[in-house]
N, C-alpha and C positions, 0 to 999 in steps of 0.2 A: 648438323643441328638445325640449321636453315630450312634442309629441305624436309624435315620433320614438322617444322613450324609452321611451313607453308601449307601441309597436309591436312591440317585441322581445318574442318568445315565454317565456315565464318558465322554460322549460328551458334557453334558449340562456342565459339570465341567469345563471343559476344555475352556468352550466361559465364563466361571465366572473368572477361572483366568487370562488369555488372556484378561478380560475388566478391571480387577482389575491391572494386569499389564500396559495397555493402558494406564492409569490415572496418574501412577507415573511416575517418570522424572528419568533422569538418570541410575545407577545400578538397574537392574530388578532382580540380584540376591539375593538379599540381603531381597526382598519382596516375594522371592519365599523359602526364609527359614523361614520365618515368618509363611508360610501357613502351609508348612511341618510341624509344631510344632503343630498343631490344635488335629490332630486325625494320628495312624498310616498308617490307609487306606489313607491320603492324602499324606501324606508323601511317599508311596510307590509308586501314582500315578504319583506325581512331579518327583520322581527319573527317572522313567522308560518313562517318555513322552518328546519326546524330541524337538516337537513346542514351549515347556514352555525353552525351553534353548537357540533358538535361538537368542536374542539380546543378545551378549556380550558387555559390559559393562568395559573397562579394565582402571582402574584406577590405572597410573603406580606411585603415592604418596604414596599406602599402603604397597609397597616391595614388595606384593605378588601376584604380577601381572604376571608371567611364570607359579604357580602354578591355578591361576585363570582361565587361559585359558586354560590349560590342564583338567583342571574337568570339564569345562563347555562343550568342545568339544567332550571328552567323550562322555557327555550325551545327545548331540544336535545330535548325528548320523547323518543324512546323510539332515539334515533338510537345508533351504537357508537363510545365516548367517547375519543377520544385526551388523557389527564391529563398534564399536569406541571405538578409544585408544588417554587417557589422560595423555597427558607429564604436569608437570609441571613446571610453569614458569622459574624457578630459582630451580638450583642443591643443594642440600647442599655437604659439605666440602667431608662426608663419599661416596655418591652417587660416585663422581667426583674421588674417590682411586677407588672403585669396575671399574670403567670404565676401567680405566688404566691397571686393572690386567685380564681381560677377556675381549672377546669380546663384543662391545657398546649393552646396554641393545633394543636398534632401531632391531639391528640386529637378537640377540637372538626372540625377539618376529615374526620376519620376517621369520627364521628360523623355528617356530612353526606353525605361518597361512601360509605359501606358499601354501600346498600341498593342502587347502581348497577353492584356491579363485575360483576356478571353482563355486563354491556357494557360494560367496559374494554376497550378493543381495544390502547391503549398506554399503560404506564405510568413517566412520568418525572421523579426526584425530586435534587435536589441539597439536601444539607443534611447536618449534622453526624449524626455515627452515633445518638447518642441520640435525634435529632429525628424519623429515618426510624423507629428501632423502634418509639418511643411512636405513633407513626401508623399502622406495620402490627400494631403487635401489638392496634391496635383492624378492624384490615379482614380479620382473617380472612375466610376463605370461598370459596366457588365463584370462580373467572374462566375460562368458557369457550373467551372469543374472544381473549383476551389472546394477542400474536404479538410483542410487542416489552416489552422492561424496561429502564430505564435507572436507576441511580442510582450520584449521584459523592458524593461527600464529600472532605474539607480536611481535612492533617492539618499542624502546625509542625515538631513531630518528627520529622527523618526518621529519627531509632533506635528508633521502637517500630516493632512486627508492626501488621497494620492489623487491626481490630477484624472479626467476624462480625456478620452481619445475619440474623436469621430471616427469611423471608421466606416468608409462610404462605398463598399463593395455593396454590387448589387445583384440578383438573379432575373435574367429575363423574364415578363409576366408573359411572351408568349413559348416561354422553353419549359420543358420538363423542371419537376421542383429539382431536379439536383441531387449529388453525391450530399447526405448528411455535413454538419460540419464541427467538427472537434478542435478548441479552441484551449488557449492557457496563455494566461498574464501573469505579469510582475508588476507589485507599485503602481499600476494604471487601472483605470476601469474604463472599459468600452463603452462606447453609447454606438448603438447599431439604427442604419436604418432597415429596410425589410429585412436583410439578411439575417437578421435577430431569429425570424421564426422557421431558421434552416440550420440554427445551431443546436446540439444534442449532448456536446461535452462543453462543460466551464473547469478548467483548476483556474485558480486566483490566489495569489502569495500575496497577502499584505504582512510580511514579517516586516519591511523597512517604513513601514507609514502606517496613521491609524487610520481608522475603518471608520466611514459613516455610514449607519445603517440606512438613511432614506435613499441615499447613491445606491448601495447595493440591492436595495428592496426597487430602487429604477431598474436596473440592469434585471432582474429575474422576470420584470413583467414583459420586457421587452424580446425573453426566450421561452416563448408558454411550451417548446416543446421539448425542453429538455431532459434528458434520460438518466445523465451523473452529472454531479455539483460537487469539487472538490473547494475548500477553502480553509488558508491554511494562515493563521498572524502569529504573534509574536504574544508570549503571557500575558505578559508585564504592559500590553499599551492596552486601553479601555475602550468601548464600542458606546458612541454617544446612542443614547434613547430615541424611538421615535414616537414624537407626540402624537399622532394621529396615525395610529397601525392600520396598514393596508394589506388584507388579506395577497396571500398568491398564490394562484391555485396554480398547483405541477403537477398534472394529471399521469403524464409518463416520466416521472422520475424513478428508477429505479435505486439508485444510489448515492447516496448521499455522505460526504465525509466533512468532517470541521474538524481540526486541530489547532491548538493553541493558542484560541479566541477564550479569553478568560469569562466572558459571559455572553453565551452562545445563544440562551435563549432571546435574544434583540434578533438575530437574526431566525433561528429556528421556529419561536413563536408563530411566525408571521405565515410560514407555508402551509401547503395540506399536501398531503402529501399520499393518496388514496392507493398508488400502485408500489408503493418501495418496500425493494425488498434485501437491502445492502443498509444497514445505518450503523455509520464507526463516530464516534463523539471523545476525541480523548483531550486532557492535561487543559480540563477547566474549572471553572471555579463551582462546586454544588450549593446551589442555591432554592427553597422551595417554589421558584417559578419553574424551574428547570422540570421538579418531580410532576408537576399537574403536565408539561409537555410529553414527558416519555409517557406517561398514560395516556394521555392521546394520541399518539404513535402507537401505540400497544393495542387500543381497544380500535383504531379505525386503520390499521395496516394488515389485513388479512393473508397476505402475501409476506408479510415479511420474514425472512427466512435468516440474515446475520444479525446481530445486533454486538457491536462493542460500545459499553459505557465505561469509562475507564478517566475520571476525574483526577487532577492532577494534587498532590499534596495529601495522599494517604486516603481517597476514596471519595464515595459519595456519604452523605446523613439523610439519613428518612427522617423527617419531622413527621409528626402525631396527624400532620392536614395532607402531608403531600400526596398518599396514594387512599384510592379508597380503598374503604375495606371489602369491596365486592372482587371476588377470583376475577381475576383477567386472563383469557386462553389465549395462547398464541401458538394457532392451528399447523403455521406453518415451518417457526422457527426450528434450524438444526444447530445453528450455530452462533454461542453465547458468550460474550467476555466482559466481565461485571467485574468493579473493585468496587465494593460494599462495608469495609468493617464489621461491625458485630452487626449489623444490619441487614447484612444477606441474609439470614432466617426469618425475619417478618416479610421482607420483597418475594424471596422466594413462594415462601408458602400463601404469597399472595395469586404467583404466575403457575397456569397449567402449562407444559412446554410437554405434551405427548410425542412428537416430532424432535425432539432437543437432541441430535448425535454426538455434538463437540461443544463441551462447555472449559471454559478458564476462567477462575476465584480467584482474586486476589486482595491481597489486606484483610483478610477476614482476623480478626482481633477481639478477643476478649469472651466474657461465657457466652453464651446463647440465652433467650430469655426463658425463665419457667415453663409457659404455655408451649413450646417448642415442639412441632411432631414432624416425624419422618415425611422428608420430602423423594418424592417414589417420580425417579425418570426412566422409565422403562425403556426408550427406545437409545438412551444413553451409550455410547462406546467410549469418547474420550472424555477425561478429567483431568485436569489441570490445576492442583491445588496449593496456592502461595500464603501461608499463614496457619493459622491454628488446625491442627491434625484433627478435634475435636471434630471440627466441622463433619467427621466420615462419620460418625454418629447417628448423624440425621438426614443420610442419601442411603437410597436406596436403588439398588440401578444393577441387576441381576445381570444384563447383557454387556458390561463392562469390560474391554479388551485393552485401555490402554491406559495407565495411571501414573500420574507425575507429580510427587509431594516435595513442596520445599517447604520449612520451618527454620525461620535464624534461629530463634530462640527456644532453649532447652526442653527439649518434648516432654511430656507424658509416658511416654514408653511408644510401643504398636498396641493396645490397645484401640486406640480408632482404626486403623488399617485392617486389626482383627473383625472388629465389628462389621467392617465394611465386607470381607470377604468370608467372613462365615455363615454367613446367612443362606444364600442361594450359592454362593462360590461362584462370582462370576469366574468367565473361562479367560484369565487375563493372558494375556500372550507378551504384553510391553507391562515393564515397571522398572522408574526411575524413582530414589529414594533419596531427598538432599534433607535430611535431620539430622539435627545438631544432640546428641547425647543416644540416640538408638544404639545398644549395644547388639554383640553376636546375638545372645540369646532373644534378642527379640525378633533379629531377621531369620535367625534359622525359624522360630515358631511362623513368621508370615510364611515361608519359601515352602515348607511342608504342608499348606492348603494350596497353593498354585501347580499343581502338575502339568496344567498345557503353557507356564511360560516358556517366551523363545529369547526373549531380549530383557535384560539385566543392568541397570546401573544403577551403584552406590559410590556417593558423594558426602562427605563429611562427618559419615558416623564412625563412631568406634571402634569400625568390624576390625577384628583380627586376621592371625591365620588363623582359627576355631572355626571361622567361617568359612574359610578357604576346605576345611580338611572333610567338613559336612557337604560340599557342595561335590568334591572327591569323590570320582566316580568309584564303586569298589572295586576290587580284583575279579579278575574273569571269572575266577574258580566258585567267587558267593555269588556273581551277579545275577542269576537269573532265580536264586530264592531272595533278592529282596529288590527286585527292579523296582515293585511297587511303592517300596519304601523309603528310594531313593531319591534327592532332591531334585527339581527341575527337570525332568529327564530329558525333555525336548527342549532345551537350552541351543541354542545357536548363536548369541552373544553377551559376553557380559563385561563393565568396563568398570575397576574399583578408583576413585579419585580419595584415595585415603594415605593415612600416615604410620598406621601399626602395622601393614602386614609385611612381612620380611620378603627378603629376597626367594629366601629358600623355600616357603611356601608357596609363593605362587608360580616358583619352577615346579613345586610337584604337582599342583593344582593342574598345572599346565600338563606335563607329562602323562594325567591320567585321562584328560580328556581330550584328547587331539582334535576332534572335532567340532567344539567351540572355536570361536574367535574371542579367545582372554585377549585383553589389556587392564596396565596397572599404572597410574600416572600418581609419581606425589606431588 
């Protein structure tokens, strides 16, 4: 075994513990004394190789975290350091005297990484707000190669604002600008000096503290070049106003996501946002400042190709001011997820979406108004419809390949499904059917205008076996006078989540077409 071991070229070794390290989470040291212990050639190679040393790992719980970093740097030589250092949450009583009598443990380790951050390639810290400054406010300095930042912090309260962090990395003015740099907070907001205009990624979690917009309208002017903006709070805490709104211009933002800021437009309002082409907005409160934003996102993002609006608490309300009444095109969008109530037909047949491939409805509720005409998406393949079937009524989308209707409440029949597919028949290949009252007869009438389906699921209708016995391929001996006649014929999967159909039929369902993939879950 030994002399097998030995035989392996030390480069091939090297991408085996590198994938073996890849795998595990956290402390990489602790897996790389594992391997040491195998054989002493491996042990000798671990010591003296010092790519296998660069992620430190510093867990300041075990006490022995100045000595951990001191062996590890050693051995990392001159390699480019991926750092993260674990405060934890709550001191105990002993922690809290060592502090008192020497300098704060933030510090001491500040003291050991300074002279290396010139090769910080990543830098990742969790610990309470104090703990991070007293640690950067001793690492000033150059970090050239630095491409990632991470630091979370804990807060109890969730009524205070969450505290600012200096964060005093900086880029040589006579070195190359630099690897971009991708950042994500907790609880904290950064205040940057140049290095501000070398970041390209922000996520920012304000779920445990509230949000003040002039802070975070600081922090955007301070990154003019950012590319994605995630941000993500908690419903239920409120985004105080800002009195005097300062425009920010984000020239290359492509993407944009806000979640669970109950009113988005304090922040949203305030950007432009000329090149985005990603906007996800969910589980907030609709309000008509919000409806005059998404038109201007609409009418001055030309590029924009995803859009999810997806308000929390049963949808968005178009008021009588919120959109104009002039078409808005949107040239470039393919992909659509709107929760609108009975309001998706005025919005709709407000937007041209020629380019529109994948759209998802949801909440759609209640009639549609009078004036209501066919809204025509040509270049449409997926739909995605949560609520009134009614709605198939008024699309029209000939090129339609993948169709997924839920309805809780007691349908109409297929009637709208009919309408939708009788017309041009699109050539549907996927159909999932979750309605509550659809009986057999109504799915055998859909299934006999689909002949190029492949994929099949019914969830919570009525079907029986009646259904199962239609779908029954016939015996060999009639098959070829009525193949045309036959349901599905190009079926390749179908999956029933129902409650009537017997055992026994879907054994024979099964025995006539072998070449499906049946399942039946009740």
């Amino acid at each position: 075994m030994a002399s097998n071991i030995q035989r392996i070229p030390t480069e091939i070794l090297l991408q085996i513990f590198q994938i073996y390290k890849s795998q595990k989470c956290e402390d990489s040291t602790q897996h790389l004394f594992h391997l040491s212990l195998v054989c002493r050639p491996w042990r000798d190679f671990i010591q003296r190789c010092p790519a296998l040393w660069s992620d430190m790992w510093l867990d300041v719980s075990t006490g022995k975290v100045e000595q951990q970093a001191a062996y590890q740097l050693e051995r990392a030589g001159r390699t480019l350091l991926s750092l993260a250092i674990m405060f934890p949450w709550q001191h105990t009583v002993k922690e809290r005297g060592e502090q008192g009598s020497a300098e704060p443990l933030p510090v001491r380790l500040a003291n050991t990484l300074r002279n290396t951050m010139v090769r910080w390639e990543s830098f990742r810290m969790h610990a309470r707000p104090y703990e991070a400054q007293l640690f950067l406010d001793n690492c000033a300095g150059y970090t050239p190669n630095l491409s990632t930042i991470i630091i979370k912090s804990r807060y109890v309260d969730r009524n205070t604002f969450p505290p600012t962090l200096s964060i005093p990395f900086q880029r040589p003015v006579e070195a190359k600008r630099g690897p971009p740099i991708t950042t994500s907070f907790r609880s904290i907001l950064p205040v940057w000096s140049s290095l501000g205009t070398n970041v390209t990624e922000i996520q920012i979690d304000f779920t445990e503290v509230r949000l003040r917009a002039a802070q975070f309208v600081a922090l955007l002017l301070s990154c003019p070049n950012l590319v994605q903006l995630t941000v993500t709070g908690a419903y239920d805490l409120t985004i105080d106003n800002i009195s005097d709104p300062v425009l920010v211009p984000l020239p290359y933002l492509t993407d944009l996501r806000v979640s669970h800021i109950r009113e988005p437009e304090y922040l949203i309002g305030v950007l432009r946002l000329q090149a985005l082409q990603s906007l996800c907005i969910d589980e907030f409160e609709w309000s008509p400042a919000m409806g005059g934003i998404l038109q201007n996102i609409f009418q001055t993002c030309n590029s924009l190709e995803k859009a999810e609006i997806l308000p929390g608490d049963g949808g968005l309300e178009i008021y009588e001011d919120t959109f104009a009444q002039e078409r808005i095109v949107l040239p470039s969008l393919k992909d659509l997820s709107l929760s609108a109530e009975a309001t998706m037909y005025p919005l709709l047949q407000r937007l041209s979406l020629p380019q529109l491939i994948s759209a998802s409805f949801f909440d759609i509720d209640g009639p549609p108004p009078d004036s209501t005409r066919k809204i025509t998406l040509p270049s449409l393949l997926s739909l995605e419809l949560h609520g009134s079937t009614t709605f198939l009524h008024y699309v029209d989308a000939p090129n339609l390949v993948e169709l997924d209707l839920v309805e809780e409440t007691r349908s109409t029949g297929a009637d709208p499904l009919r309408s939708l597919i009788e017309g041009p028949r699109p050539s549907l290949r996927s159909l999932w059917l979750d309605i509550r009252g659809l009986t057999d007869r109504d799915i055998i009438r859909c299934l006999e205008l689909l002949p190029f389906l492949e994929e099949l699921e019914i969830c919570n209708c009525t079907v029986s076996d009646e259904t199962l016995r239609a779908l029954a391929k016939p015996p060999p001996s009639i098959w070829l006078a009525v193949i045309q006649k036959g349901l599905v014929p190009r079926l390749k999967s179908a999956t029933f989540v129902c409650t009537h159909i017997t055992d026994e039929g879907f054994a024979t369902l099964v025995a006539s077409r072998p070449a499906v993939d049946w399942k039946c879950i009740d």
